[in-house]
C-alpha positions, 0 to 999 in steps of 0.5 A, spaced: 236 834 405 238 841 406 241 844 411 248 846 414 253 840 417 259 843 419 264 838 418 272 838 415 273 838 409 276 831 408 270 828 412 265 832 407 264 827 402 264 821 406 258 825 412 254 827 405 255 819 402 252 818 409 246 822 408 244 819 402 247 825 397 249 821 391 256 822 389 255 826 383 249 831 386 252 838 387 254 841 393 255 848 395 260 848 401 262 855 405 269 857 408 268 860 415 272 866 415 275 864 422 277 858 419 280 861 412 285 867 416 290 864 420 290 869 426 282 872 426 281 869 433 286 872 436 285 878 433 279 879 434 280 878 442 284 883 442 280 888 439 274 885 444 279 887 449 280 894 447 273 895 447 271 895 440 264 892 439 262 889 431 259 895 431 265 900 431 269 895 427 263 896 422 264 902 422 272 903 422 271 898 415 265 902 412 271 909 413 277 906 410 273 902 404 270 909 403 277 912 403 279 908 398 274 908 393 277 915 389 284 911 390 280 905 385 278 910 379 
């Protein structure tokens, strides 16, 4: 029984009951970004509406990690 059931977390166990897991096997739940940081939504539009792509995004983020990288050590 694997795969990927998106549900909220107070309803995870009742949902895994439900499809037959047992209450002690172990489950790997993951937190969807979008879910985890207030705001990303609607930081994410307005990026989109200045015309930035995933791409550049990417790209913006490899450019400031490596900036920051001499700062680390």
């Amino acid at each position: 029984m694997l795969g990927r059931y998106p549900v909220r977390a107070y309803d995870a166990l009742p949902r895994g009951l439900r499809r037959g897991l047992d209450p002690n096997d172990r489950v790997t739940i993951t937190i969807e970004p979008d879910e985890l940081i207030p705001g990303r939504r609607e930081a994410r539009a307005r990026v989109v509406a200045a015309g930035l792509t995933d791409e550049d995004i990417d790209r913006l983020i490899d450019e400031a990690r490596t900036e920051a990288q001499p700062q680390l050590g």
